[in-house]
C-alpha positions in Angstrom: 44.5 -165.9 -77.9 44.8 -165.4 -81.5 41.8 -166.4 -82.1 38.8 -164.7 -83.2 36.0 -164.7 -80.5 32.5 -163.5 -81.2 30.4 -162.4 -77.7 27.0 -161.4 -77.0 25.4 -160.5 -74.3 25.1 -163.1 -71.7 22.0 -164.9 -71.2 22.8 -167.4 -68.9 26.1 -168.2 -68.8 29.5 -168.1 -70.8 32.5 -170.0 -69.9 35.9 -169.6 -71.3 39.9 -171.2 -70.6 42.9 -169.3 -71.1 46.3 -170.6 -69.7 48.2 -167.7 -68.9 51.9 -168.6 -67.1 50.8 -172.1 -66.0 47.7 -170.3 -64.1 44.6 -171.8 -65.6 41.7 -169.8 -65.0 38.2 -171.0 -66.4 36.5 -167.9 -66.3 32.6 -167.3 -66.3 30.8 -164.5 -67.0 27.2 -165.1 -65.8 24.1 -163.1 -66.4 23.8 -160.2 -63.9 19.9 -159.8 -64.3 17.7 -160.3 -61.0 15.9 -162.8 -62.4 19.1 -164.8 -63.1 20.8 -164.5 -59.6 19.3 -167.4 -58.3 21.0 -169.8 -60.3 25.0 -168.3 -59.4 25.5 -171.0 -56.6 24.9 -173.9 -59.5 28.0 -172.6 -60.7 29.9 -173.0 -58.0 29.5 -177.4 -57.3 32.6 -178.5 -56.6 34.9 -175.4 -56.7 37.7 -175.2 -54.9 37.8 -171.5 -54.3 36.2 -168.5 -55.9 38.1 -165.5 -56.7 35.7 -162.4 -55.9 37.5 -159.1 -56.2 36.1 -155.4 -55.8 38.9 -154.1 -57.3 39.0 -153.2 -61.0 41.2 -152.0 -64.0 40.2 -150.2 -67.0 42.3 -152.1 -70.2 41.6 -151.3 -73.1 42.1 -154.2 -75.9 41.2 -155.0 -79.1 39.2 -157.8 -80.1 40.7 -158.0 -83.7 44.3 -158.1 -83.2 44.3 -159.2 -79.0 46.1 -155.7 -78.3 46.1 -155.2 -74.5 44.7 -158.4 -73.7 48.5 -160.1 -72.0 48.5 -156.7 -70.2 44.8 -157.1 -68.6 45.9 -160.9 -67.6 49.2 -159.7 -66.3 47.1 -158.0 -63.9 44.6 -160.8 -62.8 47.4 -163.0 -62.4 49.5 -160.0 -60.4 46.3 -159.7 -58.2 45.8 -163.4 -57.6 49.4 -164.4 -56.5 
């Protein structure tokens, strides 16, 4: 955070770290296409769990100043704990 972070859209795969509250999560955003679902369970060697959630919030967030962004991970990590 307080960084500036340029994104495109995902061909293959993305992965970023953030540390929020001593919860690490690597997250990866990996290409939805049909053609690229094959390759999801490479992602997975070695993982110790996968967090796979159906439920979803809405935050909205700026990418130039990080507004709303400590609010969208307060919710992840409320969800996960």
């Amino acid at each position: 955070m307080g960084e500036a972070v340029h994104t495109s859209p995902t061909i293959g795969s993305n992965v970023e770290e953030v540390i929020w509250r001593n919860i690490h999560f690597i997250m990866w955003d990996v290409g939805g296409q049909e053609s690229l679902r094959a390759s999801w369970s490479s992602y997975y060697t070695h993982t110790q769990f996968v967090i796979l959630t159906h439920r979803w919030q809405i935050q909205a967030c700026c990418a130039l100043t990080g507004e709303g962004i400590e609010k969208g991970l307060e919710w992840i990590a409320s969800s996960i704990t």
